[in-house]
C-alpha positions as CSV (number, residue, x, y, z in Angstrom):
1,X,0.0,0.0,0.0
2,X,1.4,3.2,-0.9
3,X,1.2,6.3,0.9
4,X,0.7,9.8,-0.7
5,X,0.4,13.5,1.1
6,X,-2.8,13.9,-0.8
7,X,-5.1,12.1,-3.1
8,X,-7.6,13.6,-5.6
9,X,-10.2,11.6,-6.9
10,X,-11.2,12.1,-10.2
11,X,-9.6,13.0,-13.0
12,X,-12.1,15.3,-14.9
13,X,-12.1,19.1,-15.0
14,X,-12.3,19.8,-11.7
15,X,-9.5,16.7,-10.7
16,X,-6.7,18.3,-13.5
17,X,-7.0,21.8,-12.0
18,X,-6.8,21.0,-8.4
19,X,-3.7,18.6,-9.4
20,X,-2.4,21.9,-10.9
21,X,-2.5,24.0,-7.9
22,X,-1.2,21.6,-5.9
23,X,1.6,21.3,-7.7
24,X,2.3,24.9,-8.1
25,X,1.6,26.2,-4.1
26,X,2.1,22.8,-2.5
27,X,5.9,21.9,-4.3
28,X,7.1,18.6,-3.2
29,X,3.8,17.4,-1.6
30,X,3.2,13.8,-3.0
31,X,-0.3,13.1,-4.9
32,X,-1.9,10.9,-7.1
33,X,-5.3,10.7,-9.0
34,X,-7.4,7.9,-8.6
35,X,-9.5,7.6,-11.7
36,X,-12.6,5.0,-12.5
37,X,-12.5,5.2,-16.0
38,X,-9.7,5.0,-18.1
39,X,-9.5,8.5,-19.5
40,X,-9.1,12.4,-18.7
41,X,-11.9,14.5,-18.7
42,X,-14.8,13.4,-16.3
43,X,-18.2,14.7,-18.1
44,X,-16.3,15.7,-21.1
45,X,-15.4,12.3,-22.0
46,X,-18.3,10.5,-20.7
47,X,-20.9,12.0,-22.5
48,X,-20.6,11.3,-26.6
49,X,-24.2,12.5,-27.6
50,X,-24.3,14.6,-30.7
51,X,-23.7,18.5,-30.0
52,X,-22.7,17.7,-26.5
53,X,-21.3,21.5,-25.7
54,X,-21.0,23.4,-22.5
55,X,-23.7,25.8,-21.7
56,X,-21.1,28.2,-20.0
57,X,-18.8,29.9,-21.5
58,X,-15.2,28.4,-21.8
59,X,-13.3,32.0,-20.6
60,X,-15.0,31.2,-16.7
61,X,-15.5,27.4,-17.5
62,X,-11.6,27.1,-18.3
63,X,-9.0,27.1,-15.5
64,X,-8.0,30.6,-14.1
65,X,-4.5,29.6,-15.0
66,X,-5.2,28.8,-18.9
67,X,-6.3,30.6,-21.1
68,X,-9.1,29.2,-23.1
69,X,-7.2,29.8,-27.4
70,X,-10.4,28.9,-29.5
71,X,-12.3,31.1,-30.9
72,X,-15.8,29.1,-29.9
73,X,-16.8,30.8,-26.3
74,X,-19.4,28.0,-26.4
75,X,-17.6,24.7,-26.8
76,X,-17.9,21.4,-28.0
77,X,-17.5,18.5,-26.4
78,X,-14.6,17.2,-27.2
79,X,-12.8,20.9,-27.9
80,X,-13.3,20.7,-23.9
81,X,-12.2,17.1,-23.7
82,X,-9.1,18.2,-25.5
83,X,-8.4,21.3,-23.0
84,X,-8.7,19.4,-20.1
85,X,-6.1,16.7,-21.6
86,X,-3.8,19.5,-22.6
87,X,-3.6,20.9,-19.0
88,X,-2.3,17.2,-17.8
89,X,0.2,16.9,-20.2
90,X,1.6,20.5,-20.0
91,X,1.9,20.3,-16.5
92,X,2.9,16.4,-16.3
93,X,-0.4,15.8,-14.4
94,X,-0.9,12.5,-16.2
95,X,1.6,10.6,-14.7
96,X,0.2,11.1,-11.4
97,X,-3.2,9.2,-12.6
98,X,-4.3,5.3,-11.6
99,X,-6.8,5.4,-14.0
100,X,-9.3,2.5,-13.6
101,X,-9.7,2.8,-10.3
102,X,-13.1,4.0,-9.4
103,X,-13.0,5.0,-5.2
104,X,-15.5,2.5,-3.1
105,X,-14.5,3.3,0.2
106,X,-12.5,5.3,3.0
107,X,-11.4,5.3,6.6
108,X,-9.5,8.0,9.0
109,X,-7.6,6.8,11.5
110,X,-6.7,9.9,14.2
111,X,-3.9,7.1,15.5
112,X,-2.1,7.7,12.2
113,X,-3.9,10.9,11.0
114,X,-4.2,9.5,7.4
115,X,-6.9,8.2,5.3
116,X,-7.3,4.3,4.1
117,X,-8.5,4.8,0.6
118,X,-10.1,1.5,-1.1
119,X,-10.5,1.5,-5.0
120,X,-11.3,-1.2,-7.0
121,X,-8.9,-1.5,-9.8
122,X,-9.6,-4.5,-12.7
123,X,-12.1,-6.4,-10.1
124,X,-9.9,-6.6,-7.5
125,X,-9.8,-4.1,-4.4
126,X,-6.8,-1.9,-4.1
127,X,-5.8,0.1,-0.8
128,X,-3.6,3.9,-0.8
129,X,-3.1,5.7,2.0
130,X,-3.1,9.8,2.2
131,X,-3.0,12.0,4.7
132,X,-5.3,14.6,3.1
133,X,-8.6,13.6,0.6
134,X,-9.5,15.7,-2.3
135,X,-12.8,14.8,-4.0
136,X,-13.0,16.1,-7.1
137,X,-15.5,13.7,-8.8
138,X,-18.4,15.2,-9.9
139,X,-21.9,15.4,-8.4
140,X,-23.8,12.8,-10.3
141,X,-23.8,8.7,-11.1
142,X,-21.7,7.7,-14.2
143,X,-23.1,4.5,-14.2
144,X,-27.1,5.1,-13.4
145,X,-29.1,8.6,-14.8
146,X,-32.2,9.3,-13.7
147,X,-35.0,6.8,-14.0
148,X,-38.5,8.8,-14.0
149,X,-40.1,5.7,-13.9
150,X,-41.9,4.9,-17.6
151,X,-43.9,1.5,-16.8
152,X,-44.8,0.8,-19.9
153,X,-41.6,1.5,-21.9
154,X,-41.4,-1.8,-22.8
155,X,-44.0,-1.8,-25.3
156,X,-41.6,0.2,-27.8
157,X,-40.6,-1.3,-30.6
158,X,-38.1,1.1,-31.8
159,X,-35.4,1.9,-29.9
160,X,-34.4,3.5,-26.6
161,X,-31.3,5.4,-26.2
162,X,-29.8,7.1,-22.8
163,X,-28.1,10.3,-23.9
164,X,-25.5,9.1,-21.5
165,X,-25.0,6.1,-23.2
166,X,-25.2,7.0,-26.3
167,X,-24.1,4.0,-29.0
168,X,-21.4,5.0,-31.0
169,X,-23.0,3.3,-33.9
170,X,-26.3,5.0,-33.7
171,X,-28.0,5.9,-37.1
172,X,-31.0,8.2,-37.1
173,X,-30.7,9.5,-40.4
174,X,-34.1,10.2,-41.6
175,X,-35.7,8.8,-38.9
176,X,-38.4,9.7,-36.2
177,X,-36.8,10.7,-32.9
178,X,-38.8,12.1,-30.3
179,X,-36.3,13.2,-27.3
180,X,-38.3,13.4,-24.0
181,X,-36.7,16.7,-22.1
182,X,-36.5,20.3,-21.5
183,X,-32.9,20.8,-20.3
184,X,-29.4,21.6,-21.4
185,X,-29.2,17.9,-23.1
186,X,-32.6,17.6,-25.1
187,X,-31.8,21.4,-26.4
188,X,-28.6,20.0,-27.4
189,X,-29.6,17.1,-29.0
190,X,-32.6,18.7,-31.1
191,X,-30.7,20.8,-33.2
192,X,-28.1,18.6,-33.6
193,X,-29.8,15.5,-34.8
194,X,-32.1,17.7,-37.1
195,X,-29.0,18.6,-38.9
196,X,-28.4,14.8,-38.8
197,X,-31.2,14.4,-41.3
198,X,-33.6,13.2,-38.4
199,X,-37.4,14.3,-37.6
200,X,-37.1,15.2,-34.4
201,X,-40.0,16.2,-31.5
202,X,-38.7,17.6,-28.0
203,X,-41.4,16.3,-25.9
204,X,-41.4,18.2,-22.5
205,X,-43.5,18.3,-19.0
206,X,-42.9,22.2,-19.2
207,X,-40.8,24.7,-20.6
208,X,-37.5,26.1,-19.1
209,X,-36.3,29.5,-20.2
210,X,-33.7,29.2,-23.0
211,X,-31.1,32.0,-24.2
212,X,-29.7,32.2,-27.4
213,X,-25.9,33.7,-27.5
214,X,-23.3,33.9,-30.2
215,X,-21.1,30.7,-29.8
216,X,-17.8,33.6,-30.4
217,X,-17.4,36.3,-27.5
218,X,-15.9,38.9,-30.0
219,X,-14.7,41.1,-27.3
220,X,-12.3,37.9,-26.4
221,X,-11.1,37.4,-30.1
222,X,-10.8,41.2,-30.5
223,X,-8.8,41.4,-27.2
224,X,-6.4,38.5,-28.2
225,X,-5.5,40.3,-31.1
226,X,-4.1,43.2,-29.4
227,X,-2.8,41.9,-25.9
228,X,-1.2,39.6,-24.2
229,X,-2.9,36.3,-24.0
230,X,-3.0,36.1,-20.2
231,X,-4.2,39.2,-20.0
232,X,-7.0,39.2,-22.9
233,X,-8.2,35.8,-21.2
234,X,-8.2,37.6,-17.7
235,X,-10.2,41.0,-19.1
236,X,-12.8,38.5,-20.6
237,X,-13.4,36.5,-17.4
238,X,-13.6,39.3,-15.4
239,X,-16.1,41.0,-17.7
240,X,-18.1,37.5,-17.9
241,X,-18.0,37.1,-14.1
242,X,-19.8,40.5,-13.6
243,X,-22.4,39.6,-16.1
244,X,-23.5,36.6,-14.7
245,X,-23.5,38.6,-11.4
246,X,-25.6,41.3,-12.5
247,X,-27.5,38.9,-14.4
248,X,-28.4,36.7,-11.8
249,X,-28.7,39.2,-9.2
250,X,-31.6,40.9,-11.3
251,X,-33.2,37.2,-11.5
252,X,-33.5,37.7,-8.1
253,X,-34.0,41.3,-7.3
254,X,-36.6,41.8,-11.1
255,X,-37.8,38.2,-11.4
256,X,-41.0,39.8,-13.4
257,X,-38.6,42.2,-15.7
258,X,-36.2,39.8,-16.2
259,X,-39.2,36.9,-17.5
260,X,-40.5,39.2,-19.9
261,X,-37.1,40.2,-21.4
262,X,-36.3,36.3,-21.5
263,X,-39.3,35.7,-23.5
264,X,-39.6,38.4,-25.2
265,X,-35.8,37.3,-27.0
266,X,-37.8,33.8,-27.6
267,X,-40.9,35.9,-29.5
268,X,-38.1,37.4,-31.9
269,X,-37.5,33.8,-33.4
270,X,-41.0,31.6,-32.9
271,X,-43.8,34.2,-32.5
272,X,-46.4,34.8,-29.4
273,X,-48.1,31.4,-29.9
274,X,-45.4,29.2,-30.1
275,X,-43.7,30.5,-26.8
276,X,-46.9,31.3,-24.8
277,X,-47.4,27.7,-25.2
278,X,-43.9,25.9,-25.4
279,X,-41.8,28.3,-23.6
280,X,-43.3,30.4,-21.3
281,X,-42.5,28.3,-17.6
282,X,-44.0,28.7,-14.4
283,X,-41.1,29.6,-12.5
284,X,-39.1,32.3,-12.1
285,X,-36.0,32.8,-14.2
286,X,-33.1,30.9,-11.9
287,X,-35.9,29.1,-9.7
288,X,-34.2,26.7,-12.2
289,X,-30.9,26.8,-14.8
290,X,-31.3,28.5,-17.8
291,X,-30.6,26.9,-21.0
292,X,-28.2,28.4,-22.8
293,X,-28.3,27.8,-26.8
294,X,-25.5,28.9,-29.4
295,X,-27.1,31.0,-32.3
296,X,-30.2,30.2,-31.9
297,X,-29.6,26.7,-33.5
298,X,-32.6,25.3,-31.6
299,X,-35.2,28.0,-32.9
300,X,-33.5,28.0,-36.4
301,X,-34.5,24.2,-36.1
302,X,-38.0,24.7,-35.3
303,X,-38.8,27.3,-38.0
304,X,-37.0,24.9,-41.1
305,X,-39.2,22.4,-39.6
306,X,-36.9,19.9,-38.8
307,X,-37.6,19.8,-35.4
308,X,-40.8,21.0,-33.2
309,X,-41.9,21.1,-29.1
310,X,-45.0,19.4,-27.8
311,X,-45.5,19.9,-24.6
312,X,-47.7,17.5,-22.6
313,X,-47.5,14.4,-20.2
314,X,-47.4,10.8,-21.7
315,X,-50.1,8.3,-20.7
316,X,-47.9,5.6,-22.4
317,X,-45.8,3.7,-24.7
318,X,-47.2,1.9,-27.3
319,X,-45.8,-0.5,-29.9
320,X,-45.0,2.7,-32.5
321,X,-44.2,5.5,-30.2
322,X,-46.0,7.7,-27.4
323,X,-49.5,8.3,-26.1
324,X,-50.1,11.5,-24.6
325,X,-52.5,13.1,-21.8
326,X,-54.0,14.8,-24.3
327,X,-55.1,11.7,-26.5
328,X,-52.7,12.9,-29.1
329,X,-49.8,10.1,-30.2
330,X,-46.3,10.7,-31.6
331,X,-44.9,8.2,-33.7
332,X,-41.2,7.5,-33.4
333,X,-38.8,5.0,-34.9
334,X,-35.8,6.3,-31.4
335,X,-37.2,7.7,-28.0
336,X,-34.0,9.2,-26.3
337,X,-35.2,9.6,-22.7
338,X,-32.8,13.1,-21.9
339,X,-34.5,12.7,-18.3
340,X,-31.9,14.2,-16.6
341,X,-28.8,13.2,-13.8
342,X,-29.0,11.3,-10.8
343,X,-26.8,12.9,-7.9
344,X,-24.4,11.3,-6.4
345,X,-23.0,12.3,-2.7
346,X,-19.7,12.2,-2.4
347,X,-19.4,10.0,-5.4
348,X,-21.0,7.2,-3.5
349,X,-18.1,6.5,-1.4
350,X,-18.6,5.2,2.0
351,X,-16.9,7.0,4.4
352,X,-16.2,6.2,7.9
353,X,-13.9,8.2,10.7
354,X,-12.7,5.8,13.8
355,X,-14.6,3.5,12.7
356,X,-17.6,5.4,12.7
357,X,-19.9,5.7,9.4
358,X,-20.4,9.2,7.8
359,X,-23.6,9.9,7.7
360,X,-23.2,13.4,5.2
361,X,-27.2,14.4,6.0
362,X,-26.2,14.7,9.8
363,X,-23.0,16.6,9.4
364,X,-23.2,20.5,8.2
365,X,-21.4,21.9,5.8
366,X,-18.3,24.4,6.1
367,X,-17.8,26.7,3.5
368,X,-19.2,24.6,0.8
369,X,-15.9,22.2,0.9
370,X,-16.2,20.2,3.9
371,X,-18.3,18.7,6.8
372,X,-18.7,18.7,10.2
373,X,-16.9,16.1,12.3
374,X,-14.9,14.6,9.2
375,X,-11.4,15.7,9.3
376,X,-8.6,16.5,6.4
377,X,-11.6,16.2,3.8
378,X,-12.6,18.6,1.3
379,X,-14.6,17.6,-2.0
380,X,-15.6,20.4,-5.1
381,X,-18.7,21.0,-6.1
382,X,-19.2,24.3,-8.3
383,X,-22.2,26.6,-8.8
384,X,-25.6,26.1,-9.4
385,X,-26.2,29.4,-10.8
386,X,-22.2,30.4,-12.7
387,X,-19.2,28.2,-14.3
388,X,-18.1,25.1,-12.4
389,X,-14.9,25.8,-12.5
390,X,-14.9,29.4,-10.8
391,X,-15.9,27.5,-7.4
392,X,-13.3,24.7,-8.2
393,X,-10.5,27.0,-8.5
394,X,-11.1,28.5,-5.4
395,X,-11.4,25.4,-3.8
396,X,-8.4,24.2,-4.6
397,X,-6.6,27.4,-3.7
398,X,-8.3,26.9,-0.2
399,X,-6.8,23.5,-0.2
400,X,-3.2,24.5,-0.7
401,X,-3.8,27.2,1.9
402,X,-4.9,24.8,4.4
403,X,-2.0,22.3,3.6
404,X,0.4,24.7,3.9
405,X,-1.1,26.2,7.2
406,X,-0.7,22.6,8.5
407,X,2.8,21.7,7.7
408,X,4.0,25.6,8.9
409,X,2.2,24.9,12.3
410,X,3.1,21.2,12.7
411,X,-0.6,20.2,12.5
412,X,-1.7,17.1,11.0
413,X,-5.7,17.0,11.7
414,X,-7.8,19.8,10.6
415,X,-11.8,19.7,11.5
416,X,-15.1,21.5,11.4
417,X,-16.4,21.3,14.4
418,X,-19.9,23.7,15.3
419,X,-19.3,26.4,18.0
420,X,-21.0,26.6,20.8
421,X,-22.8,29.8,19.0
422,X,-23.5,27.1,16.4
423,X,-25.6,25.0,18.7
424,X,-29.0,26.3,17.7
425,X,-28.3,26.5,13.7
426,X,-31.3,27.1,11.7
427,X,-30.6,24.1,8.9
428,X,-31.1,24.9,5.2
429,X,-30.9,23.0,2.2
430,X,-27.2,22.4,1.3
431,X,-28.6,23.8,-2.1
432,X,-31.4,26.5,-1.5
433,X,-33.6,28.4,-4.1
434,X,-33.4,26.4,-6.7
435,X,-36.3,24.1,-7.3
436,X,-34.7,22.1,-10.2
437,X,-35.9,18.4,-10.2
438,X,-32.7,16.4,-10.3
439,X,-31.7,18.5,-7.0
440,X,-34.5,18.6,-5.2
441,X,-35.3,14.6,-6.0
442,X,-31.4,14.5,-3.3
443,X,-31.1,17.1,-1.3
444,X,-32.3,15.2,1.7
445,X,-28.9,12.7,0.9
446,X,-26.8,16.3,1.3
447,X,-25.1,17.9,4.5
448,X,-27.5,20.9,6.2
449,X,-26.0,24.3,5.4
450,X,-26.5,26.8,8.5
451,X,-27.5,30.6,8.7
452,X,-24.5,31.8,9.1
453,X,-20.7,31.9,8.6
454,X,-18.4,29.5,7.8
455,X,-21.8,26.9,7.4
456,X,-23.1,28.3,4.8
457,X,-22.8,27.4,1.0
458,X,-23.5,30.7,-0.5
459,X,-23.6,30.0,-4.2
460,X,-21.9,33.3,-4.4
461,X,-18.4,33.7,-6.6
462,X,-17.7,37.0,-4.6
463,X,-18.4,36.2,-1.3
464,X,-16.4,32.8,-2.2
465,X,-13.2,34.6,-3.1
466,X,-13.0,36.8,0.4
467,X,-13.8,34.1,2.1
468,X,-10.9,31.4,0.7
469,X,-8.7,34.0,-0.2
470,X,-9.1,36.4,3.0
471,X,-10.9,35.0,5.8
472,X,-8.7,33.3,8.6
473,X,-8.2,29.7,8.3
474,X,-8.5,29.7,12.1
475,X,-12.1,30.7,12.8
476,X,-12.6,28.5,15.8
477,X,-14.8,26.0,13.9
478,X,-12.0,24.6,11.9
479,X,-10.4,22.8,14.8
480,X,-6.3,21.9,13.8
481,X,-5.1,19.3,16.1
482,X,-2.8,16.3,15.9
483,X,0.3,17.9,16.1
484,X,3.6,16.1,14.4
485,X,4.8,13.8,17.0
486,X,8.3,15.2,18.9
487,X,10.4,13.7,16.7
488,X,9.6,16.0,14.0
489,X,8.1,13.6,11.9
490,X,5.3,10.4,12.3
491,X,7.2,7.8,13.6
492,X,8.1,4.7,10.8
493,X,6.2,1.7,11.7
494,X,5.9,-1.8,10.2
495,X,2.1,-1.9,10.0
496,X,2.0,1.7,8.3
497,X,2.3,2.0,4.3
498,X,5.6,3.1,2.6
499,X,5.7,7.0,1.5
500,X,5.3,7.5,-2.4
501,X,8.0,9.3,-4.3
502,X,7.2,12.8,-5.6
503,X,7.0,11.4,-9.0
């Protein structure tokens, strides 16, 4: 069993950049990556559907230490795929990675102030030791979506297709698709498979708001034309930051202005009827995520009429395609059930301290990263309402800080712990205002957040970057104990792993 100073798990966007950081304010700290699948990327190699894209732009969904080069703000799949796999191999990240090894299980010992870290690797378990545990694996199940439950599915004849399995070999040339949907993935796909030569329906419950943006952000392009790179790529985040700030603070400040100047965008493309009935929802905008479409490509779509929106429940399956509420059937040769993610906490790893099992819905969260009463533990999760990225940036940074707090003050344990003015918390969703089904269908599997500082997850870049870059590590709820023993380091024992090299 080797021993490393840190591992990450996961080796997706998120893993690569906090890898990176490590590397560059934690030098000579040993690390490694344990990876379930056996490539870079996370999302952006998992998902092969066509258009697959980001619906953030790539100048605050990129790194803050590389600048995004294309000229596409809003990427494609595996543009994004490529950028994360760049990063590694610039910054000899890949070597560090145990790729098929997907994380099952993990135990603290205080004893030996280190983590037991079981993967399985090729069917066969696989134990690594760390003192510090950086989860960086996403929020949702590669291996199971969401299941909404169709009963009678089975009485398709045609087939079924799972946008996160899609088959490589899939041909739906001049066929009837009907993609069943109303997020980021069904907007994708519509557009994309109607310039496949497919007929395609989006069949949705209700509408989301969707806006349509130029794919080039011709500030950035004019920018990199006349400055530095680093500094073109900086100007442009910045000035994307704010607009999502202002943006979403009017969401919540205007809800009413901001609906009608949402729809009133949509009226531009499709007319009054078309979005009164198919894209007017009943929500607020950012109640839920916006959809965010490049050029218009799914209107363009709908007024060729390659593609169209029905919006309605199903009553069932049948042989040739879907029966809806409304007595009205759709025909389809391919039903791709775009149905949305399941969460996953903590990437499903079971988690134990002293032998005790974690139980993450009885433990409160600290600052968004970590959890009450588990110590040297930190995992990313990014923004519900902004890039990724921006919150998994300044995780890592916090990380680094935190290490390097540790080793100056000869501390080896560092844990939330609630104050005694933390006794009587008022507990709120770890994710709150935001009524979006794939949260809301796990937030009871999520620690509490409280109503105050640090136990609160703020979803808030700004108030994030004062308080990781700022605020005192020592705050009297992050408890750093387990000092080095006298002789300056852990004493070598038989039973304990061997240390890793650097490399």
């Amino acid at each position: 069993m080797q021993h490393y100073d840190v591992v990450i798990v996961g080796a997706g966007l998120s893993g690569i950049g906090a890898a990176y950081h490590l590397q560059e304010k934690c030098p000579g700290r040993t690390f490694a990556i344990l990876e379930g699948r056996d490539a870079i990327g996370g999302t952006w190699d998992l998902f092969r559907y066509p258009g697959i894209r980001s619906d953030s732009d790539m100048h605050t969904l990129g790194y803050v230490f590389k600048p995004w080069r294309e000229a596409k703000a809003i990427a494609d799949g595996p543009s994004i795929r490529r950028y994360v796999n760049e990063t590694a191999e610039e910054h000899a990240i890949t070597e560090h990675i145990r790729f098929r090894h997907s994380v099952k299980s993990a135990r603290w010992s205080t004893d030996h102030a280190r983590w037991t870290v079981v993967a399985e690797h090729d069917g066969a378990p696989v134990e690594v030791s760390c003192n510090f545990l950086f989860m960086c694996g996403g929020y949702y199940s590669y291996e199971q979506p969401h299941d909404p439950g169709f009963e009678t599915l089975d009485a398709f004849k045609g087939q079924v297709v799972h946008p996160q399995f899609w088959p490589e070999d899939l041909d739906y040339a001049g066929k009837r698709v009907v993609v069943i949907g109303s997020g980021a993935t069904a907007m994708t796909l519509v557009p994309a498979m109607a310039e496949g030569g497919a007929e395609v329906t989006m069949l949705q419950r209700s509408p989301t708001y969707v806006v349509s943006r130029p794919d080039l952000d011709a500030v950035a392009n004019t920018l990199r034309r006349f400055l530095p790179e680093t500094w073109a790529y900086a100007i442009t985040r910045f000035k994307n930051v704010q607009l999502q700030r202002f943006f979403y603070h009017r969401t919540r400040t205007r809800p009413g202005k901001v609906k009608e100047m949402l729809l009133n965008a949509v009226r531009k493309h499709l007319g009054d009827d078309y979005v009164r009935e198919h894209f007017t929802p009943s929500y607020n905008p950012w109640d839920q995520r916006l959809c965010l479409i490049p050029n218009a490509d799914l209107f363009e779509s709908i007024k060729s009429g390659r593609a169209k929106v029905v919006t309605d429940h199903i009553d069932r399956f049948t042989a040739s395609g879907i029966r809806l509420a409304s007595g009205e059937e759709i025909e389809a040769d391919i039903i791709v059930t775009a149905t949305g993610l399941k969460l996953a906490v903590m990437s499903g790893v079971a988690f134990a301290v002293d032998g005790e099992p974690v139980s993450f819905p009885e433990t409160w969260s600290y600052k968004g990263m970590m959890f009450s009463g588990v110590p040297n533990l930190v995992q990313t999760f990014g923004y519900i309402n902004a890039s990724w990225t921006l919150r998994a940036d300044l995780t890592s940074e916090y990380v680094c800080r935190l290490l390097n707090h540790m080793q100056a003050t000869g501390m080896r344990q560092c844990t939330p712990q609630l104050r005694e003015e933390d006794q009587n918390m008022v507990a709120r969703p770890w994710i709150d205002d935001f009524s979006a089904g794939y949260m809301q269908r796990a937030m009871h599997l999520f620690p509490k957040q409280g109503d105050r500082g640090p136990w609160r997850n703020t979803q808030n870049y700004a108030v994030d970057r004062r308080m990781i870059r700022n605020a005192p590590l020592e705050d009297g709820a992050l408890r750093f104990t387990n000092p080095v023993p006298a002789t300056g380091q852990a004493a070598a024992r038989s039973d304990e792993p061997q240390t890793a090299t650097a490399a």
